[in-house]
TORVO-868436 format. One record per residue (C-alpha): residue number from 0; residue in three letters; chain; x, y, z. Coordinates in nm, 4 decimals. Layout:
BEGIN
<seba NUM, 'ALA', 'A', <X, Y, Z>> ...
END
This chain:
BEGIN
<seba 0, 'UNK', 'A', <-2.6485, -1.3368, -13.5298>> <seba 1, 'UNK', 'A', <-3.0383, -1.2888, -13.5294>> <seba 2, 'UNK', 'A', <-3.2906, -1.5187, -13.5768>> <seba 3, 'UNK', 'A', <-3.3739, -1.4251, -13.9133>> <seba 4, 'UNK', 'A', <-2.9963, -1.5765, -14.0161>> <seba 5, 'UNK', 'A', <-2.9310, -1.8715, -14.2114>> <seba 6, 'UNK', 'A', <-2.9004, -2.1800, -13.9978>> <seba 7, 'UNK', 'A', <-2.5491, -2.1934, -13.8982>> <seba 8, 'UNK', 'A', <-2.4081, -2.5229, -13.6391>> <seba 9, 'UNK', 'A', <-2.0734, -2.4844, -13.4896>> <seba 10, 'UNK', 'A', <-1.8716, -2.7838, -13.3536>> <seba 11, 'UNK', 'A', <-1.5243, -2.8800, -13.2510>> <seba 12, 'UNK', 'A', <-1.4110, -2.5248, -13.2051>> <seba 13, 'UNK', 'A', <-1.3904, -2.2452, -12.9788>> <seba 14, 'UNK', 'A', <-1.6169, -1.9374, -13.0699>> <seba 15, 'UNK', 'A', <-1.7780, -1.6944, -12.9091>> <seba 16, 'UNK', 'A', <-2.1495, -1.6316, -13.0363>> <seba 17, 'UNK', 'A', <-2.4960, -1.4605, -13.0130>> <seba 18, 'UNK', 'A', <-2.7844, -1.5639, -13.0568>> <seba 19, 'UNK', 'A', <-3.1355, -1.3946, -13.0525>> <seba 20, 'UNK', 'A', <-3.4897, -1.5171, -13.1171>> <seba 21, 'UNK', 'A', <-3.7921, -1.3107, -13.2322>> <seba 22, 'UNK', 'A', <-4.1340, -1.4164, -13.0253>> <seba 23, 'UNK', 'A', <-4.2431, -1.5326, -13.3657>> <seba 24, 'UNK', 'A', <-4.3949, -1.9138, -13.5215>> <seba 25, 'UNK', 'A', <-4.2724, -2.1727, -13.2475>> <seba 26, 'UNK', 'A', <-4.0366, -2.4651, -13.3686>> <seba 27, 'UNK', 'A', <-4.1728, -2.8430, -13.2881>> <seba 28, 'UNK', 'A', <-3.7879, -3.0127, -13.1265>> <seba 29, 'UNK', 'A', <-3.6920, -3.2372, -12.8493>> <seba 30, 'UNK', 'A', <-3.9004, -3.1853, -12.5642>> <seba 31, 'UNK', 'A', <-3.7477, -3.3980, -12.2556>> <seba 32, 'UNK', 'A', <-3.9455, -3.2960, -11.9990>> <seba 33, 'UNK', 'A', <-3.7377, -3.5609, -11.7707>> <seba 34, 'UNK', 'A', <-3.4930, -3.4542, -11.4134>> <seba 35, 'UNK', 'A', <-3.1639, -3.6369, -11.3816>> <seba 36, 'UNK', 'A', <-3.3544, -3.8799, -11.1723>> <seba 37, 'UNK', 'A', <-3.6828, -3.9045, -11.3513>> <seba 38, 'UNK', 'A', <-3.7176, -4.2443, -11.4744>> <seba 39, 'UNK', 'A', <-3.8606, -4.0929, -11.8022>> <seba 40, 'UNK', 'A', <-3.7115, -3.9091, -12.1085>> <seba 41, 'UNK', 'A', <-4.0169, -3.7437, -12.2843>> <seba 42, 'UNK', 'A', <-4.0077, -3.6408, -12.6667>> <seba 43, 'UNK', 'A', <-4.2256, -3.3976, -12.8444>> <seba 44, 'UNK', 'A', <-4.3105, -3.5226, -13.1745>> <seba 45, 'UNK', 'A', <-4.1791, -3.3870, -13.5202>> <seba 46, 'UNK', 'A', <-4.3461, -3.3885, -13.8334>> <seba 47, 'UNK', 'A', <-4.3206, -3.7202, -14.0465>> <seba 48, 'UNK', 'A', <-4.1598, -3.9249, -13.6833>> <seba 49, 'UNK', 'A', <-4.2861, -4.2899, -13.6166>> <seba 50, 'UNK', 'A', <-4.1772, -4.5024, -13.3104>> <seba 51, 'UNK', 'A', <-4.0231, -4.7132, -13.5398>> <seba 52, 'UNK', 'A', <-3.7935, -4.4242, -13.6091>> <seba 53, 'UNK', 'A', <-3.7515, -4.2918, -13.2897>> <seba 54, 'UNK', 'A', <-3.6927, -4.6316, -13.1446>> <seba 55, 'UNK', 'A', <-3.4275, -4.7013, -13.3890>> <seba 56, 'UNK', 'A', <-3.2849, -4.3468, -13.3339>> <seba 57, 'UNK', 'A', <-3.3048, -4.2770, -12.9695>> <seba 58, 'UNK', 'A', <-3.2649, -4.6299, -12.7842>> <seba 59, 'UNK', 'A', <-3.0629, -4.9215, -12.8058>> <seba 60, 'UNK', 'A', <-3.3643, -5.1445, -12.6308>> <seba 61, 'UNK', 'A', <-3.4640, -5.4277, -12.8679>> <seba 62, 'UNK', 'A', <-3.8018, -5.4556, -12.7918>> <seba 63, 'UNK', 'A', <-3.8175, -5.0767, -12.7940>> <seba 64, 'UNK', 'A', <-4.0974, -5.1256, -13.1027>> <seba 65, 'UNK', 'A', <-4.2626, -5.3690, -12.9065>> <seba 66, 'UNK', 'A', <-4.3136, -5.1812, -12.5731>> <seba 67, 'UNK', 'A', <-4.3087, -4.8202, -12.6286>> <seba 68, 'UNK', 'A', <-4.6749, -4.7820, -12.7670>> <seba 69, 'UNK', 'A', <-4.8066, -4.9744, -12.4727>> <seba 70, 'UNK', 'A', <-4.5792, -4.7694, -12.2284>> <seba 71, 'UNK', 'A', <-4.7719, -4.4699, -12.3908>> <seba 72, 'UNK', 'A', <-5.0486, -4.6153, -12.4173>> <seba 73, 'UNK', 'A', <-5.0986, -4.5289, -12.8139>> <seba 74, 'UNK', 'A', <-5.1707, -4.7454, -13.0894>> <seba 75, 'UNK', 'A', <-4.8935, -4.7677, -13.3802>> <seba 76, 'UNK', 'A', <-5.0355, -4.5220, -13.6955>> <seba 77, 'UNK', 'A', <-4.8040, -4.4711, -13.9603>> <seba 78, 'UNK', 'A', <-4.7389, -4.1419, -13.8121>> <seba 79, 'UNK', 'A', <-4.7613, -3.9254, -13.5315>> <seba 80, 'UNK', 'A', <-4.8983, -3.5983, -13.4634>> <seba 81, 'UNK', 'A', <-4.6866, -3.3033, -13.4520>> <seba 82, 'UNK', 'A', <-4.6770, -3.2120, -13.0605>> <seba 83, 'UNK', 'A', <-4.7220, -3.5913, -12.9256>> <seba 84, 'UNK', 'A', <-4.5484, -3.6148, -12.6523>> <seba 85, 'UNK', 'A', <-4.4064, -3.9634, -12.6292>> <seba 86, 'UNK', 'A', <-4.1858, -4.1278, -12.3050>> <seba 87, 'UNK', 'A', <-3.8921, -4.3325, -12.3142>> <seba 88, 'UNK', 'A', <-3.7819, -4.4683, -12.0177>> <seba 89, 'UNK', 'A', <-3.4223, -4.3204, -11.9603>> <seba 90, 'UNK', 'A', <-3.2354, -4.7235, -11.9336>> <seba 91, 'UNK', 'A', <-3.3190, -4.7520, -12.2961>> <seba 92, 'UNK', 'A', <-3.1471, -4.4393, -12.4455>> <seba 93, 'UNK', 'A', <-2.8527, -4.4476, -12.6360>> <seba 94, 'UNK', 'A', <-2.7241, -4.1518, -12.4383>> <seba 95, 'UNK', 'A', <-2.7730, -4.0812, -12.0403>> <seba 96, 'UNK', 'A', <-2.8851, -3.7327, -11.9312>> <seba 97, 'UNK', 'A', <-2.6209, -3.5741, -11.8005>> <seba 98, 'UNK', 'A', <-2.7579, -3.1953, -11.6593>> <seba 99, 'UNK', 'A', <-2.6153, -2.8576, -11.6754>> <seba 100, 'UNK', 'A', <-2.5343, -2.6069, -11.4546>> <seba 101, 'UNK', 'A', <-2.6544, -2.2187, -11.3441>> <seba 102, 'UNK', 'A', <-2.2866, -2.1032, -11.2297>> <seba 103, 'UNK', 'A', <-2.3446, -1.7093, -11.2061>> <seba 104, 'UNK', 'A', <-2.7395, -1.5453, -11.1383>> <seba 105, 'UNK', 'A', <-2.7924, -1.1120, -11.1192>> <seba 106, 'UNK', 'A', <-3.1113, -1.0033, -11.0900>> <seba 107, 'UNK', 'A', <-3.4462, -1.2457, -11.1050>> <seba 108, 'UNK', 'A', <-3.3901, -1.5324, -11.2951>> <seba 109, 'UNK', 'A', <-3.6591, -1.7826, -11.3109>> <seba 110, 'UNK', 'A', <-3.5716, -2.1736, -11.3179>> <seba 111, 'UNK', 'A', <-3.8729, -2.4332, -11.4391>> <seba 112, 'UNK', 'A', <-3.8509, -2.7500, -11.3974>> <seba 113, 'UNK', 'A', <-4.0843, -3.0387, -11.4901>> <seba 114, 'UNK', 'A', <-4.3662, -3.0615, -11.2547>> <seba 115, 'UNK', 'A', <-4.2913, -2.8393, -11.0356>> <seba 116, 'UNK', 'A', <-4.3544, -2.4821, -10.9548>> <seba 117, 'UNK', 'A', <-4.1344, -2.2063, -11.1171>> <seba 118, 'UNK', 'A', <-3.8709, -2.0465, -10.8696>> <seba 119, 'UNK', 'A', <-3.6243, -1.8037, -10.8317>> <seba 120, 'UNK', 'A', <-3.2996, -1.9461, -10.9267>> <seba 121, 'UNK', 'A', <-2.9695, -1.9726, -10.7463>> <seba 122, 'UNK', 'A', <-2.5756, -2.0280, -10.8373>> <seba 123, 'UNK', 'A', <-2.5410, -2.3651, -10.8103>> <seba 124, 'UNK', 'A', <-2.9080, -2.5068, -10.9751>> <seba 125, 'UNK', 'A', <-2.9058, -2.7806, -11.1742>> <seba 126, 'UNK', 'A', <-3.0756, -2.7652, -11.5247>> <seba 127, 'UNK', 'A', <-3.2144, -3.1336, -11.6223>> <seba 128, 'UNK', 'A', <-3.3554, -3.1670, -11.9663>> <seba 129, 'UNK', 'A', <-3.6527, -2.9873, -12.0202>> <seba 130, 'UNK', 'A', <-3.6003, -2.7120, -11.7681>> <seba 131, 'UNK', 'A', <-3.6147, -2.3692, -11.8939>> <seba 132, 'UNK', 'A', <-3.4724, -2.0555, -11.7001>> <seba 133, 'UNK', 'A', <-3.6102, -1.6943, -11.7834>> <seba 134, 'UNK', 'A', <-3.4427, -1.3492, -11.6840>> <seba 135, 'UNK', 'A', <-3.6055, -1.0754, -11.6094>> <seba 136, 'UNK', 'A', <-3.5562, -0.6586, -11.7038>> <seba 137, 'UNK', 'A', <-3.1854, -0.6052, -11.6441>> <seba 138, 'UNK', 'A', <-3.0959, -0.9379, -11.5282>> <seba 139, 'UNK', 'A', <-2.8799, -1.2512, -11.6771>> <seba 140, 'UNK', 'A', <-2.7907, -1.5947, -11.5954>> <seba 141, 'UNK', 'A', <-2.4434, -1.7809, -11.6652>> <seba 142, 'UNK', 'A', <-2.5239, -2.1710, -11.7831>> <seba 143, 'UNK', 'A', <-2.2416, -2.4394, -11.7775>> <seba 144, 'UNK', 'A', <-2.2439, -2.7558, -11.9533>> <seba 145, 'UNK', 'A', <-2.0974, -3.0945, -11.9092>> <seba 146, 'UNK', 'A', <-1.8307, -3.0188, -12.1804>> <seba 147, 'UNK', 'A', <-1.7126, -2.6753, -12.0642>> <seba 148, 'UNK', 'A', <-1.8881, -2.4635, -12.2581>> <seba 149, 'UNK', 'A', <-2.0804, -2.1428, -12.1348>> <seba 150, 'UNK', 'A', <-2.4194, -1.9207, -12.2253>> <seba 151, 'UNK', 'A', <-2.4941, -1.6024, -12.1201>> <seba 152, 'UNK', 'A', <-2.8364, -1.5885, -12.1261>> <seba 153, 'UNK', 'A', <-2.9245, -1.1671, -12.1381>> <seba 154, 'UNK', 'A', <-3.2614, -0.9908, -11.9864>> <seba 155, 'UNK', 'A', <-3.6067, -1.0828, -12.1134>> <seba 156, 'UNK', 'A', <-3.4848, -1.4258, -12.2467>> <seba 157, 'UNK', 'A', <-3.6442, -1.7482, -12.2091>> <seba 158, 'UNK', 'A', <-3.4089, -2.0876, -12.2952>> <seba 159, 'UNK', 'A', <-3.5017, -2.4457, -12.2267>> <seba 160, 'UNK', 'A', <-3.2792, -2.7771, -12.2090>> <seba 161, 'UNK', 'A', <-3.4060, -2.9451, -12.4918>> <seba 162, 'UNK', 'A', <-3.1541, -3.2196, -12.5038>> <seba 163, 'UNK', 'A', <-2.8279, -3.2912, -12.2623>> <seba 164, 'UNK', 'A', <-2.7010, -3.6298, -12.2788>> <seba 165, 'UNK', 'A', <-2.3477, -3.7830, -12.2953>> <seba 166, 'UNK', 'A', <-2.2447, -4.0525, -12.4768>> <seba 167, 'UNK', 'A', <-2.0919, -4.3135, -12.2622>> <seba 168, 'UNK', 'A', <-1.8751, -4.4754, -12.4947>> <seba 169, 'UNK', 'A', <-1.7077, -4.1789, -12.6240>> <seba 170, 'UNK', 'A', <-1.7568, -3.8829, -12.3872>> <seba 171, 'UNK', 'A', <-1.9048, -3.6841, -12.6213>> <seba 172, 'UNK', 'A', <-2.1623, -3.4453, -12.5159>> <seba 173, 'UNK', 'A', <-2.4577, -3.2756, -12.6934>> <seba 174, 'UNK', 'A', <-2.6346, -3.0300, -12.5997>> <seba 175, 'UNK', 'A', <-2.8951, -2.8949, -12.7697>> <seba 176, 'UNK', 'A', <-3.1254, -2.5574, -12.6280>> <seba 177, 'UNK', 'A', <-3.4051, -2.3958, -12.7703>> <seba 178, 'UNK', 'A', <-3.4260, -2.0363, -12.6813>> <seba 179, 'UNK', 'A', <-3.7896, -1.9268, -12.6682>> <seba 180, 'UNK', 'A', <-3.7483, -1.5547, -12.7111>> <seba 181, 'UNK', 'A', <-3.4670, -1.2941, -12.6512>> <seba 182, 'UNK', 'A', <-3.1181, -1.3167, -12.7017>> <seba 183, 'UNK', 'A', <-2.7731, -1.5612, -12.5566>> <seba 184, 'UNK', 'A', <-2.4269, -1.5506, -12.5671>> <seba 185, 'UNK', 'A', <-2.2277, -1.8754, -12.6179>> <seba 186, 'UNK', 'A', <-1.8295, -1.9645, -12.5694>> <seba 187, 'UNK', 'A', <-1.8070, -2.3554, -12.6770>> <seba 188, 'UNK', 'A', <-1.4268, -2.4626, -12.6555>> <seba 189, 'UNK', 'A', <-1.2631, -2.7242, -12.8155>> <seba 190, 'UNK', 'A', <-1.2625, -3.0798, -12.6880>> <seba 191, 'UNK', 'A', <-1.1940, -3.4252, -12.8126>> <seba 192, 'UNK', 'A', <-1.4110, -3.5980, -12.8104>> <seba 193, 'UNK', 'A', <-1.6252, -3.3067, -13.0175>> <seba 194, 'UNK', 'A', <-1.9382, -3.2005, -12.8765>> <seba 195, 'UNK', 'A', <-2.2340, -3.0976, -13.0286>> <seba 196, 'UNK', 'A', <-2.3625, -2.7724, -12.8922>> <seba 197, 'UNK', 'A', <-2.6724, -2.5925, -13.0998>> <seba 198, 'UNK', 'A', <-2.8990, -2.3487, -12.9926>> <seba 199, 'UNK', 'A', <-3.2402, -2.3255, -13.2153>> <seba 200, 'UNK', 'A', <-3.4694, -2.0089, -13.2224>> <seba 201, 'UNK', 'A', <-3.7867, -1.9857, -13.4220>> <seba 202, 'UNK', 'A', <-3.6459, -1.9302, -13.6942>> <seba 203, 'UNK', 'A', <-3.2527, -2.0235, -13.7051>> <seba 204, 'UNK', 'A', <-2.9931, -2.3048, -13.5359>> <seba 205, 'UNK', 'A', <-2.6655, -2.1807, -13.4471>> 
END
């Protein structure tokens, strides 16, 4: 599958994909730039989002409307600009983060996290939401997730953690990565409860 395809979203099933993404026009999504023990889930604003919206979508806080423009410290517009980058403190989500794993490194393979110095990454690192890893020439990284499911990420290829959160109540898990350039490899099995696994490229979702 190449990034030109037609959006295509798997779930509930086992299936082996690929996934590649053309350094083209950059897609506005979830931008947590949080650790598992940040106090803070950040969001990168869509077009046509308000914090009514995202309150009502994101959190289960009832004075979320209240509070979260004074936690940002913006006023409440009818909109927001595209890029905003709004924070959430993590007891008010709906979901808790719940972070992946790098289970199998060859080569250099670059791990970002949020503020803080990129590094070489190990077997073993954990990937919060909003880190990104990045292999270089003739290397690849092997990513687990909370439900099981696996991406190969190949050389030149840049992926961040857009979203990883499980759902308390039901176990399910979603997962949702946005690979900046170059191409993956996903194996998502099948699990009750279902997860939701997607991978978005600049110009497809798989």
């Amino acid at each position: 599958m190449t990034a030109n395809a037609v959006t295509h979203k798997w779930n509930d099933m086992k299936v082996i994909k690929r996934v590649s993404s053309l350094p083209i026009l950059f897609c506005l999504l979830l931008g947590a730039v949080s650790s598992a023990m940040a106090k803070d889930w950040v969001y990168s604003v869509k077009p046509g989002d308000t914090l009514w919206d995202l309150c009502l979508e994101h959190t289960n806080h009832k004075r979320c409307w209240l509070e979260v423009g004074p936690y940002n410290n913006v006023a409440y517009p009818p909109s927001l600009a595209p890029g905003t980058r709004i924070r959430f403190p993590i007891a008010w989500l709906k979901a808790k983060p719940v972070a992946a794993r790098v289970i199998h490194v060859h080569g250099i393979i670059s791990i970002s996290l949020a503020k803080q110095q990129a590094r070489r990454a190990v077997a073993g690192d954990e990937l919060p939401m909003g880190a990104s890893l990045s292999s270089g020439p003739n290397s690849f990284a092997t990513i687990e997730f909370a439900d099981g499911a696996t991406l190969v990420l190949e050389p030149g290829s840049t992926i961040m953690m857009d979203v990883l959160t499980l759902h308390a109540n039901t176990g399910m898990v979603n997962s949702k990565l946005n690979l900046i350039h170059g191409a993956a490899k996903s194996v998502v099995p099948k699990r009750e409860p279902a997860s939701d696994f997607s991978v978005t490229t600049p110009s497809a979702i798989a």
